[in-house]
C-alpha positions as CSV (number, residue, x, y, z in Angstrom):
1,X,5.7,-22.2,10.2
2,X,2.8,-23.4,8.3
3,X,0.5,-20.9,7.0
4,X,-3.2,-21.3,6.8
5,X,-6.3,-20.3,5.3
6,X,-9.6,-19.8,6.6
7,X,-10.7,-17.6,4.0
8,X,-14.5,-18.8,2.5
9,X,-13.2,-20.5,-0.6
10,X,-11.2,-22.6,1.5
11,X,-13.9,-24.2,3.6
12,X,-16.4,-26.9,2.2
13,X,-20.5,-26.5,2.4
14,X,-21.9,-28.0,6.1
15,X,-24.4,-30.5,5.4
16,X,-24.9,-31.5,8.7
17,X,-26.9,-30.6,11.6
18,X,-29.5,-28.9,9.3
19,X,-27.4,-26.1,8.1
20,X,-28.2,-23.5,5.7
21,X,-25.9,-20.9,4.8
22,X,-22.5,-22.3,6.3
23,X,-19.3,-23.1,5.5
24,X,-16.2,-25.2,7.7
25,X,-13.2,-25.7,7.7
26,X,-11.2,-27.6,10.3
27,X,-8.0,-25.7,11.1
28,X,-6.0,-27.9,13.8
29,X,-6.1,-30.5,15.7
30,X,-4.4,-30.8,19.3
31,X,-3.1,-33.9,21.1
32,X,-6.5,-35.9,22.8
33,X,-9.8,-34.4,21.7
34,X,-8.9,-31.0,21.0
35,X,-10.2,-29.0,17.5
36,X,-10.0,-25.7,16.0
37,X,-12.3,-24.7,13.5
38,X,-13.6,-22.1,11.2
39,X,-17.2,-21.6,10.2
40,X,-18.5,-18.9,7.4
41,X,-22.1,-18.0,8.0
42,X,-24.0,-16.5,4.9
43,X,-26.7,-13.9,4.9
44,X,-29.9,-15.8,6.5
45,X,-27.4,-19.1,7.4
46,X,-28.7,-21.4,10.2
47,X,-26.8,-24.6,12.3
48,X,-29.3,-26.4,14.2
49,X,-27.5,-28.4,17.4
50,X,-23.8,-28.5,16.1
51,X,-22.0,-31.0,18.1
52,X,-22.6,-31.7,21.4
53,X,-19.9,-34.3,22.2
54,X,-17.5,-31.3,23.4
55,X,-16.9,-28.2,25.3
56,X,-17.0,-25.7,22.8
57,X,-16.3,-21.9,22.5
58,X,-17.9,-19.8,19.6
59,X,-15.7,-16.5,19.2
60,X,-17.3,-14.5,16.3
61,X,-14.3,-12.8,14.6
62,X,-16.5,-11.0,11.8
63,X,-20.5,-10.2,11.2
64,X,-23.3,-10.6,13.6
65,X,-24.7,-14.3,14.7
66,X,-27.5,-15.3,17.1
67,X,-27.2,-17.7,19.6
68,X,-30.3,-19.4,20.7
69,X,-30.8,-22.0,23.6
70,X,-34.2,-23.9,24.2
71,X,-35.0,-22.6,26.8
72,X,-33.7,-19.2,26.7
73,X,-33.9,-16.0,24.5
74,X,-32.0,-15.2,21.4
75,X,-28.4,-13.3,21.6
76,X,-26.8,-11.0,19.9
77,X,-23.4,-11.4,18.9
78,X,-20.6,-9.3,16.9
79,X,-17.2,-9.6,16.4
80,X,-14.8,-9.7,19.4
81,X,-18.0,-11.6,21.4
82,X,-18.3,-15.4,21.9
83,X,-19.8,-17.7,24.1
84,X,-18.7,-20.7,25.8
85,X,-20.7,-24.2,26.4
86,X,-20.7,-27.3,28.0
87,X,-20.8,-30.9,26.4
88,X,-24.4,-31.9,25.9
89,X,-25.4,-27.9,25.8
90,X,-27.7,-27.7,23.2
91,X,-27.7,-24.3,21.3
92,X,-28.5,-22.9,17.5
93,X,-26.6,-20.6,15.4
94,X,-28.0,-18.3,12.6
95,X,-26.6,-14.7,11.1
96,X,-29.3,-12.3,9.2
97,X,-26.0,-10.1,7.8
98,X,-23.4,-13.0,7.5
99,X,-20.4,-13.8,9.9
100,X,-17.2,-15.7,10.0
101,X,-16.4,-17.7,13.9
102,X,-13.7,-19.7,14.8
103,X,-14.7,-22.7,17.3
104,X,-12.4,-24.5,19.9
105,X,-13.5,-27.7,21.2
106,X,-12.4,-29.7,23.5
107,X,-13.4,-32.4,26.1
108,X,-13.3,-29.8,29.2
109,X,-13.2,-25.8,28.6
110,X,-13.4,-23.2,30.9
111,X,-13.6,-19.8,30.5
112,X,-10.5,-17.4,32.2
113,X,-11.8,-14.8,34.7
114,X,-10.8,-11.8,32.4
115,X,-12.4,-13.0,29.5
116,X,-16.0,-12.5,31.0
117,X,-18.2,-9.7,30.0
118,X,-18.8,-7.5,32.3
119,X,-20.4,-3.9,32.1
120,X,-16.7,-2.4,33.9
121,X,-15.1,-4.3,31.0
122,X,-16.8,-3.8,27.6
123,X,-17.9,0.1,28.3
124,X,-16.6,2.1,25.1
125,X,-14.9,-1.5,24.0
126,X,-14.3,-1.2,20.2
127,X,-12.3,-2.6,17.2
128,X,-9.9,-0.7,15.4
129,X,-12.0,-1.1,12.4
130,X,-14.9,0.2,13.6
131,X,-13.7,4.0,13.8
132,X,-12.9,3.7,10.2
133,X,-16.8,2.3,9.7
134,X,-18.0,5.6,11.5
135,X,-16.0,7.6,9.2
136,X,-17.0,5.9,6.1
137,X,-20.5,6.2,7.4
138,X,-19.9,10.3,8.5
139,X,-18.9,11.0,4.4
């Protein structure tokens, strides 16, 4: 076993793709073109156009981020939510409250059946954490 660390100290300032606000760390690599990452998003952070040269999948494990394509509206996103793209898919990341994400790329990425929101799926969906945030918030 190897143990690793995606904590915020660990990861190194992004000075590409216009970034504000963001930190990454690579985590692993898999056999081909296949990447796992980590990127910390401050208060007020912004990416513009990371990497288009893969498939990539954006699963927000902490915060809030918005995802923005041109054309297209903003969305929301919280932790247990991500969003899957094509190569060449342009899109825009930025967080107003701060967020952590771990990405997957990979040449070709497809999203399994059960992983897709739907309403039937997500009603009442919640974290564990989040009934202790209501009762923090209650007191």
């Amino acid at each position: 076993m190897r143990v690793i660390h995606f904590t915020q100290p660990a990861a190194d300032p992004l000075a590409a793709f216009d970034a504000s606000g963001a930190s990454f760390l690579p985590l692993a690599d898999g056999e081909g073109d296949r990447h796992l990452s980590c990127l910390h998003l401050d208060i007020g952070a912004k990416v513009e156009s990371p990497s288009l040269s893969h498939a990539s999948a954006l699963l927000i494990v902490h915060g809030q981020a918005t995802i923005e394509q041109n054309p297209g509206p903003p969305n929301q996103f919280s932790g247990g939510m991500g969003a899957m793209f094509e190569p060449n898919e342009p899109y825009s990341l930025r967080s107003d409250t701060g967020a952590i994400l771990l990405i997957v790329e990979s040449r070709e990425l497809t999203a399994h059946a059960r992983a897709i929101s739907t309403p039937q799926r997500i009603a009442g969906a919640t974290w564990p954490s989040d009934n202790l945030w209501m009762q923090a918030a209650k007191k």
